[in-house]
C-alpha positions as CSV (number, residue, x, y, z in Angstrom):
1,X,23.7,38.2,0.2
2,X,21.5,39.3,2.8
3,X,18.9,36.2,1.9
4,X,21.4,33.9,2.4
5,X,22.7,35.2,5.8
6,X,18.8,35.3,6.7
7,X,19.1,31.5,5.7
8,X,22.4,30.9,7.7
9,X,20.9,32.9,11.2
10,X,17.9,30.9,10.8
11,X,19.5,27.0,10.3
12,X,22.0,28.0,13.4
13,X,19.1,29.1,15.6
14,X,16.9,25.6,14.8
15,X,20.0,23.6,16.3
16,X,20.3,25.6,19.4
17,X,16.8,24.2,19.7
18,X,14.6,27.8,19.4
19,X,11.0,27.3,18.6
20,X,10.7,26.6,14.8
21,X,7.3,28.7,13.9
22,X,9.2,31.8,16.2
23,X,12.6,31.1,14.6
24,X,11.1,31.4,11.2
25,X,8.8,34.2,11.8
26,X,11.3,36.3,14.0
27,X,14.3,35.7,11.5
28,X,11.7,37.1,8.9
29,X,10.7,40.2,10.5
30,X,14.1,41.2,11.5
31,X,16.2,41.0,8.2
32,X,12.4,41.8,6.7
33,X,12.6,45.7,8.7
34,X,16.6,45.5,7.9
35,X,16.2,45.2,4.4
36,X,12.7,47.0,3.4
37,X,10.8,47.8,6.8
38,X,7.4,46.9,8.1
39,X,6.1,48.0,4.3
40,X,7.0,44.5,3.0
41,X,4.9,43.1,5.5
42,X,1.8,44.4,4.0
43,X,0.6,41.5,2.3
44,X,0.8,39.1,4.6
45,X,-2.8,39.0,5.9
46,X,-3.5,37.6,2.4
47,X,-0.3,34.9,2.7
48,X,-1.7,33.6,5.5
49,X,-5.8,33.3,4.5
50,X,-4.5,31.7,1.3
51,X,-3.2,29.4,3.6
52,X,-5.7,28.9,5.6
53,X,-8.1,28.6,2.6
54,X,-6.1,25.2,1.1
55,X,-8.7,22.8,0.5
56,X,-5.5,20.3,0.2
57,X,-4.0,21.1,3.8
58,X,-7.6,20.3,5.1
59,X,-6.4,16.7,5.1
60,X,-3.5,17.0,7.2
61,X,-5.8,17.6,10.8
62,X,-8.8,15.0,9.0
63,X,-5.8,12.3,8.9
64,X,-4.3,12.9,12.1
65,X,-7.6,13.0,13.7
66,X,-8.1,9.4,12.1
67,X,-4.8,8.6,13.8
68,X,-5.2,9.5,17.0
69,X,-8.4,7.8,17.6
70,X,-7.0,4.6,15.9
71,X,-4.2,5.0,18.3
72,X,-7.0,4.7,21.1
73,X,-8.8,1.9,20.3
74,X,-5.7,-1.0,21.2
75,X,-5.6,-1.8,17.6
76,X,-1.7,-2.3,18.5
77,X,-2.1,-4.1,20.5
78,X,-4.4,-6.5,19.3
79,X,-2.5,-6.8,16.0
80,X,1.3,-7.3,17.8
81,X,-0.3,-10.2,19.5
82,X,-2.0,-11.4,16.9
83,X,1.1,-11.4,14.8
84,X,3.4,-12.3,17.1
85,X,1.6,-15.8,17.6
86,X,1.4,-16.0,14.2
87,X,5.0,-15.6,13.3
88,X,6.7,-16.3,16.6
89,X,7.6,-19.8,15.9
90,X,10.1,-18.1,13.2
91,X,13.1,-17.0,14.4
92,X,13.2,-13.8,14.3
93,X,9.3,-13.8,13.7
94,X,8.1,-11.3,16.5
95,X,11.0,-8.8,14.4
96,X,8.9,-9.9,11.5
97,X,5.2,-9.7,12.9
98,X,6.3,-6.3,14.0
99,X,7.6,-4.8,11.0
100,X,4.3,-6.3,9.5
101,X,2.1,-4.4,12.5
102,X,4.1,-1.5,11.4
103,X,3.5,-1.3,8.1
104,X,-0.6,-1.8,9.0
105,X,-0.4,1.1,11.6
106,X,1.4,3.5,8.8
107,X,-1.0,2.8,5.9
108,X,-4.1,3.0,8.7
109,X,-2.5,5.6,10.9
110,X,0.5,7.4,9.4
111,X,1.2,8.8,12.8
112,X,5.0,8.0,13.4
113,X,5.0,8.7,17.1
114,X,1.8,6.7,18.3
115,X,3.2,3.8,16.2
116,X,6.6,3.7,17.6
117,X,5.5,4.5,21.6
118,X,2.7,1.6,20.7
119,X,4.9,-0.7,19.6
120,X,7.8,0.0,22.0
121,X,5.1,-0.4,25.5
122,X,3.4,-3.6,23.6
123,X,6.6,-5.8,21.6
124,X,9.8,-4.7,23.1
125,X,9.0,-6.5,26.6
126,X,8.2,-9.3,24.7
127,X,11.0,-9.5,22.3
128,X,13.3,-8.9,25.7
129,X,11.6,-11.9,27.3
130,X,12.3,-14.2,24.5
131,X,16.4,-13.0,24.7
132,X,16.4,-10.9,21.5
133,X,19.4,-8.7,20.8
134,X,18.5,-5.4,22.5
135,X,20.0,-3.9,19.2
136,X,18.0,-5.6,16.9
137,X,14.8,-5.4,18.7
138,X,14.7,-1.6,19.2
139,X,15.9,-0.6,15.7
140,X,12.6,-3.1,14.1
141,X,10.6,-1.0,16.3
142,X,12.0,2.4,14.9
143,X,12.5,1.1,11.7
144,X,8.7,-0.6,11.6
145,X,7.5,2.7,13.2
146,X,8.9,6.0,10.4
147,X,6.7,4.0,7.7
148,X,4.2,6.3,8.8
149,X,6.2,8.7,6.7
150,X,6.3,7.1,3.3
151,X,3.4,4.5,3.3
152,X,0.2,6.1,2.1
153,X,-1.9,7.9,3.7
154,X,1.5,10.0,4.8
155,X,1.2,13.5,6.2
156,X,4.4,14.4,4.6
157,X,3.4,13.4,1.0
158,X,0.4,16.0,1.8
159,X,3.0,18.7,2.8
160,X,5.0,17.9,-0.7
161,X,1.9,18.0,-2.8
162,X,1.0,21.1,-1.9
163,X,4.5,22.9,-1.4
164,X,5.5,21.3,-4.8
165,X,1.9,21.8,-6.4
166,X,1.5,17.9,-7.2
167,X,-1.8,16.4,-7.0
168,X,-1.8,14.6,-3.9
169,X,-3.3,11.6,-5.1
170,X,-0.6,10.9,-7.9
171,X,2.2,10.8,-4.4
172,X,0.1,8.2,-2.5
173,X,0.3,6.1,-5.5
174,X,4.0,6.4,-6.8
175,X,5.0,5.8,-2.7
176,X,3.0,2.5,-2.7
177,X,6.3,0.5,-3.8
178,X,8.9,2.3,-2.6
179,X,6.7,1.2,0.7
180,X,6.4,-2.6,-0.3
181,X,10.0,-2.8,-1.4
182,X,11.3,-0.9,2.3
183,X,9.0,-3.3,4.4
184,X,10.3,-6.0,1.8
185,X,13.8,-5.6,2.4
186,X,13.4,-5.2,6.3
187,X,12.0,-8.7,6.2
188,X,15.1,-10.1,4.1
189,X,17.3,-8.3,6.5
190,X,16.1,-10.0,9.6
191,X,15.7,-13.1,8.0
192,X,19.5,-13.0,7.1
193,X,20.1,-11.8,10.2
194,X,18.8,-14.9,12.1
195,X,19.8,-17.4,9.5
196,X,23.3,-16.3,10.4
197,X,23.2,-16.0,13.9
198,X,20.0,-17.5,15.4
199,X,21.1,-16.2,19.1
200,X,20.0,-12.6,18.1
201,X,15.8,-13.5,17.7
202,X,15.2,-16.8,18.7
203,X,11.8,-18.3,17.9
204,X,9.2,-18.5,19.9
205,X,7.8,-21.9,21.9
206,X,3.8,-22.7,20.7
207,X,1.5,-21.6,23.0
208,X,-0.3,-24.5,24.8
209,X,-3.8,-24.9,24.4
210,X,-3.8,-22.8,21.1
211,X,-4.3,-24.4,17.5
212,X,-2.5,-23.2,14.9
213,X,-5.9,-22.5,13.2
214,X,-6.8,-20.9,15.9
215,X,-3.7,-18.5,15.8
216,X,-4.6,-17.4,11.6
217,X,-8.0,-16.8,13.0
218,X,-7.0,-14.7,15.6
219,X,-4.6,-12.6,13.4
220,X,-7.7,-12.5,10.3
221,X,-9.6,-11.0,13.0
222,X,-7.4,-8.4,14.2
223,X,-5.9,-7.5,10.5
224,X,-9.5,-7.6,8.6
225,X,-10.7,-4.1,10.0
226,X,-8.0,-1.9,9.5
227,X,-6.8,-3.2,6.3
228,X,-10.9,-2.5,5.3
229,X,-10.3,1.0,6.8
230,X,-7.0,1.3,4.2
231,X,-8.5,-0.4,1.5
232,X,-11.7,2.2,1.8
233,X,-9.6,5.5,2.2
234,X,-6.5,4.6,0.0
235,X,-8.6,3.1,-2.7
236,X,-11.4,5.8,-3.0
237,X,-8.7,8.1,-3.6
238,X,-6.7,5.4,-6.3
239,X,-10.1,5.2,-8.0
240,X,-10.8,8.9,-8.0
241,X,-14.6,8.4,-6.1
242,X,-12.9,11.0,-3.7
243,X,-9.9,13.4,-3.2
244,X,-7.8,13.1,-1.0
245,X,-9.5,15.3,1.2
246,X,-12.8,13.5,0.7
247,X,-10.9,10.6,1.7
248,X,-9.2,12.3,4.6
249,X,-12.8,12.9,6.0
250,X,-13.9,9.0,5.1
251,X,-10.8,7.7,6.9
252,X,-11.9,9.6,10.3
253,X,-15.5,8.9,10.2
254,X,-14.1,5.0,9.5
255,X,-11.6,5.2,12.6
256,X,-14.5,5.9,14.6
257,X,-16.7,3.2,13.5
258,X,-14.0,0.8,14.4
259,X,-13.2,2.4,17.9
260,X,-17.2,1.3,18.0
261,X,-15.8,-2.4,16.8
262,X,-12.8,-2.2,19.4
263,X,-15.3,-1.3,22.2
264,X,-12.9,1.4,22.8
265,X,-15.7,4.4,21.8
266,X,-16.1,7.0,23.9
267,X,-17.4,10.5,24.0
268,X,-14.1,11.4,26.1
269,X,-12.1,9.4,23.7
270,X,-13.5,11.8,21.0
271,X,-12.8,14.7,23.0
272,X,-9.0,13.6,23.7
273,X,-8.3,12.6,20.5
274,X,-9.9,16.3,19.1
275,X,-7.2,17.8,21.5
276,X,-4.6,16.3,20.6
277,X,-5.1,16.4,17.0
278,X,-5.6,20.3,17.9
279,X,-2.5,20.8,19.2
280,X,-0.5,18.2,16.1
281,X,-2.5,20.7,13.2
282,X,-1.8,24.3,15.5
283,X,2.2,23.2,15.6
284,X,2.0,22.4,11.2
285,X,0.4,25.2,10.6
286,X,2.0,27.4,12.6
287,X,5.3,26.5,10.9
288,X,3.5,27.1,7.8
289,X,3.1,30.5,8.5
290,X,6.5,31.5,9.6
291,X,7.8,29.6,6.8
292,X,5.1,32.1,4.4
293,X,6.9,35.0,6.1
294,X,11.2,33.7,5.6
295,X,10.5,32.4,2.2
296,X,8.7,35.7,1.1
297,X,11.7,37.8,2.5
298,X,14.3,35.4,1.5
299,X,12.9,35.8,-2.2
300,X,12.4,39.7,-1.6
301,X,16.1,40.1,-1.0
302,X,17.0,37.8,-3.7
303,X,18.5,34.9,-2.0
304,X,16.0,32.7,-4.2
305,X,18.0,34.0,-7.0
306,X,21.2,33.7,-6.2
307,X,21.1,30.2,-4.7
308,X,19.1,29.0,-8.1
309,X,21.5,30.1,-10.0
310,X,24.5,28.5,-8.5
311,X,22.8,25.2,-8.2
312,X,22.0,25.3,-12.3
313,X,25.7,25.9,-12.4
314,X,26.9,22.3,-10.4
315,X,28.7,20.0,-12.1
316,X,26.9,16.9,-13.3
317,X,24.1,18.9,-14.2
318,X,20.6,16.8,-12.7
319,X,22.5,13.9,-11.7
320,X,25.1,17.1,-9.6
321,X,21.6,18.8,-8.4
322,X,19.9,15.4,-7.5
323,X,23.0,14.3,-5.2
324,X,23.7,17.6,-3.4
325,X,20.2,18.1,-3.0
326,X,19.4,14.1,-1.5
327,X,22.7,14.9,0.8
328,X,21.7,18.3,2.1
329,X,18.3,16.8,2.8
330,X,19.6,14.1,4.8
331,X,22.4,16.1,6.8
332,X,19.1,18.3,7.7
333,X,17.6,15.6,8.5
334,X,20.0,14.5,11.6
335,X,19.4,18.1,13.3
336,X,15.7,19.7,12.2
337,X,12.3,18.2,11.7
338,X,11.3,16.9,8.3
339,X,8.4,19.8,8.6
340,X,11.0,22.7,8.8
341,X,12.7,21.4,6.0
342,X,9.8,20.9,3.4
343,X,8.7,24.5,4.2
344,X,11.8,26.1,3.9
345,X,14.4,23.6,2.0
346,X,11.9,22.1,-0.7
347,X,10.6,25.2,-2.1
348,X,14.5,26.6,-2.7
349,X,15.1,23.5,-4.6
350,X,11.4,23.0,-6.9
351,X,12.3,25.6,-8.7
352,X,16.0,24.1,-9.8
353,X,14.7,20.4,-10.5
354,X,11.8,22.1,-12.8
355,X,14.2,24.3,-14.9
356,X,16.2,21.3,-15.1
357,X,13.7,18.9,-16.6
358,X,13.4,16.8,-13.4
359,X,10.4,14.9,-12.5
360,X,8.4,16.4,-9.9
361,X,6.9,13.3,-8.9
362,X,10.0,11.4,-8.7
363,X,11.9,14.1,-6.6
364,X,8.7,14.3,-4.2
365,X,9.3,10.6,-3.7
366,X,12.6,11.0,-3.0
367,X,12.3,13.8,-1.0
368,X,10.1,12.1,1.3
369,X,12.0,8.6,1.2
370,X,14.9,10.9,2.7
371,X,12.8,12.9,4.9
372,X,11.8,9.2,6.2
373,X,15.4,8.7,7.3
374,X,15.6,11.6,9.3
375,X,13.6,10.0,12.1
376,X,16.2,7.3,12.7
377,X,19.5,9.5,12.4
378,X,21.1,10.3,15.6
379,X,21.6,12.8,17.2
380,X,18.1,13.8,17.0
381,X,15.8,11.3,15.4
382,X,12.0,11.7,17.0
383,X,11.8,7.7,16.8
384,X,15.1,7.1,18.6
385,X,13.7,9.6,21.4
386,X,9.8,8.0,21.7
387,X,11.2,4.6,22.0
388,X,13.9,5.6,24.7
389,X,10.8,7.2,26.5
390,X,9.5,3.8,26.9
391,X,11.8,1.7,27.0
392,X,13.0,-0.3,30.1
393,X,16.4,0.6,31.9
394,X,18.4,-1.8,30.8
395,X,18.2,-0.2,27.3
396,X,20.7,2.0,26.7
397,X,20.4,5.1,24.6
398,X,23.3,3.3,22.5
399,X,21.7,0.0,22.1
400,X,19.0,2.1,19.9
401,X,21.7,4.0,17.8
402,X,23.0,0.4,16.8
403,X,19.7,-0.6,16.5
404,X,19.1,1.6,13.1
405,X,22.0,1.8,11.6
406,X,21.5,-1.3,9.5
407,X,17.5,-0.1,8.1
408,X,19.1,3.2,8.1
409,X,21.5,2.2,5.3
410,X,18.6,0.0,3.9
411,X,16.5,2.9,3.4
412,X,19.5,4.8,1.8
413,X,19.8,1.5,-0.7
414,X,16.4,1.9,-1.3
415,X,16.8,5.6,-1.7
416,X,19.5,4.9,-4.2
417,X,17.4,2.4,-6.1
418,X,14.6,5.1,-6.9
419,X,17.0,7.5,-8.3
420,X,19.0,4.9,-10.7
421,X,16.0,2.9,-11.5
422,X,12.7,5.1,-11.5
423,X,11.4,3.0,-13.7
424,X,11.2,-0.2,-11.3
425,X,8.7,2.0,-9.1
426,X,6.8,3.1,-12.0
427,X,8.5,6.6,-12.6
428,X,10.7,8.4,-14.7
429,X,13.3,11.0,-14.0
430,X,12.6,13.6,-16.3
431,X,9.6,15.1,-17.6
C-alpha cells in the first residue's frame, strides 16, 4: 500500500498548490529512502539521459519556439480584424470570426495561453463595444483559445505519443476531426444562440468606405500565410517527407520567415522568444523528471500492481475502465495541470487499456479531448485565469465561469461521440 499512499501524499500536495517537478521529486525520494533507501536511486542518472536523449520530446521546445515568435509578429491581430469585418455583419459573427482565428492560432501556434491573452487584449473590447453578452463573449474566447490542445500541431499529443509509445504522427492525424467537429459545433452553438435571442451578439454595422471585396481581400491576406505555415508543417508530417520532429524544426524556421512577412523580425524578438521558450521547455521537462523518479518508486513498491489489477476487475469490463478512467481524468483536470496528469495518471492506466484490448490511438485521443477540458473547468482552468488577467473590470470572474459552461458540455458531447462512435473519426476501439 505504500505506492498508493505515495500516490494519495502527492495528489493532496498539488492542490495545496506545491511546485509540481518538487512535489513529484520530493514525494519520490521520501517514500523512495522509506521503503528501500538511497540504493533505489541508483539508476536514475540513466532515467533521466534517456530522457533527455528522446529524439520525440525534441519537438515540444522546436514547437513552442514556433509559437512564441508567431505570438510576436501581430498575426492576432491582424487575423481578428480581418475576420471580424468579414463576419461581423452576422450576428454573432465577431463570436464566429473568433472561434475561426482560434482555430488558425491552434493549428499555427498550439500555444493555449498566447492565444487566449491575444484574443482577450484584441476581440473582447470589441465584442463589449458592439453590446455582446459578457458571458458569451468571454467563454468564445476560452473556448476558441484550449484548441491549442487538441488541433494539430498540439504539445499534448507529443507528451501522449511518447508516454503512451504512439508514433506521433498517427495522433496529429486521428485529432484532425475531433478538431473540425469541436470548432464545428462551437459555430452551430452560437449560431443557435443568436437565432434565439439576437440581443446576446448583435451584428455588426458595415464599415464605411470599405467594399465588401475589399473585406475578403483583407482576410485572404491575413489567413494565406499562416494557413501556408500549417499546410507546410502539418502536411510534411501527413505525407511522411518529415517526422514530426523534422517538422517541428520546419515549423520554427517558417514562423520566422513570416515574422520577416509581418515586419515584426527582430534580433531581440528572437532573443525574447528563445527565453521564453527556455523557460516553457525547463518547467515540461522538469516535471518529466520528477514524474521519472514517483513512477519508478510507485512501481518499486508495487502500487502499479495493485492499482492494475483492481481496474481489470471493474465492472463493465472496457466500457467500466473507459468511464472511470474519462471521469478521473476530468475531476483532475479541475485541480492539476493536464502535464502532471499525463506524467503520472496516463502511464497508471496504458497498461490496463492494453491488457484490455483497447485502442491506443483512440484512448490517446480521448485522453487529450479530456485533458482539453481541463483548461475551462473552474476552479482552476489556465484559460479562465489568462483571460481574467486581461480583461476589463467590469468583467467579473463569474461572467467567465458562465461563459464556458455551455462549450464545456460541448466538448464533453463531443468527448462522448468519440467513445460511442470511433468510427465517425476514423478509429476503432479495440485493437
Amino acid at each position: 500500500m505504500i505506492g498508493m499512499i505515495m500516490f494519495g501524499v502527492a495528489l493532496l500536495m498539488l492542490m495545496l498548490g506545491f511546485p509540481v517537478a518538487f512535489t513529484f521529486g520530493g514525494v519520490a525520494l521520501f517514500f523512495g529512502i522509506f521503503a528501500e533507501g538511497m540504493d533505489l536511486f541508483a539508476f536514475m542518472p540513466y532515467r533521466i539521459m534517456s530522457v533527455m536523449q528522446n529524439t520525440v520530446l525534441m519537438a515540444v521546445p522546436l514547437f513552442i519556439f514556433m509559437g512564441v515568435v508567431l505570438q510576436r509578429t501581430r498575426l492576432a491581430e491582424q487575423l481578428l480584424t480581418s475576420m471580424g469585418r468579414l463576419f461581423g455583419g452576422l450576428p454573432g459573427g465577431l463570436a464566429i470570426s473568433t472561434i475561426l482565428v482560434g482555430a488558425l492560432l491552434a493549428a499555427s501556434t498550439g500555444v493555449v495561453g498566447a492565444s487566449v491573452v491575444a484574443m482577450g487584449l484584441i476581440s473582447l473590447p470589441v465584442m463589449l463595444a458592439h453590446k455582446y453578452d459578457k458571458r458569451l463573449a468571454t467563454g468564445t474566447i476560452c473556448a476558441s483559445g484550449t484548441l491549442g490542445q487538441i488541433v494539430p500541431p498540439s504539445i499534448i499529443l507529443i507528451i501522449l505519443g511518447d508516454v503512451l509509445g504512439l508514433p506521433v504522427g498517427d495522433l496529429f492525424k486521428a485529432a484532425v476531426w475531433p478538431g473540425i467537429v469541436l470548432v464545428g459545433l462551437y459555430i452551430v452553438y452560437i449560431l443557435v444562440l443568436t437565432r434565439l435571442k439576437p440581443e446576446t451578439a448583435p451584428a455588426m454595422p458595415d464599415e464605411p468606405g470599405v467594399s465588401r471585396k475589399k473585406e475578403i481581400f483583407n482576410a485572404l491576406l491575413a489567413i494565406i500565410p499562416p494557413l501556408a505555415l500549417i499546410v507546410v508543417v502539418l502536411g510534411s508530417i501527413f505525407t511522411g517527407i518529415a517526422t514530426p520532429t523534422e517538422s517541428s524544426a520546419l515549423g520554427g524556421v517558417g514562423a520566422v520567415v513570416l515574422a520577416i512577412i509581418y515586419r515584426q523580425f527582430s534580433f531581440k524578438m528572437v532573443w525574447d522568444a528563445s527565453k521564453d521558450t527556455v523557460k516553457v521547455t525547463a518547467m515540461v521537462f522538469a516535471i518529466l523528471i520528477g514524474a521519472t523518479a514517483f513512477s519508478m518508486v510507485f512501481s518499486y513498491t508495487g502500487g502499479d500492481y495493485l492499482l492494475e489489477e483492481w481496474l481489470l476487475q471493474l465492472p463493465g469490463e472496457k466500457w467500466g475502465f473507459i468511464i472511470l478512467a474519462m471521469v478521473v481524468i476530468l475531476v483532475l483536470g479541475f485541480f492539476i495541470d493536464f502535464v502532471e496528469i499525463s506524467f503520472i495518471i496516463v502511464p497508471i492506466l496504458a497498461p490496463v487499456a492494453e491488457a484490455m484490448g483497447i485502442n491506443m490511438l483512440w484512448f490517446a485521443i480521448l485522453i487529450a479531448m479530456n485533458l482539453q477540458t481541463s483548461f475551462l473547468t473552474p476552479p482552476f482552468g489556465f484559460s479562465l485565469f489568462y483571460l481574467k488577467g486581461v480583461a476589463p473590470p467590469e468583467v467579473r470572474t463569474t461572467d467567465i465561469y458562465k461563459g464556458v459552461l455551455p462549450f464545456i458540455l460541448i466538448q464533453m458531447f463531443v468527448l462522448a461521440l468519440i467513445v460511442i462512435f470511433p468510427e465517425w473519426f476514423g478509429m476503432s476501439s479495440s485493437y
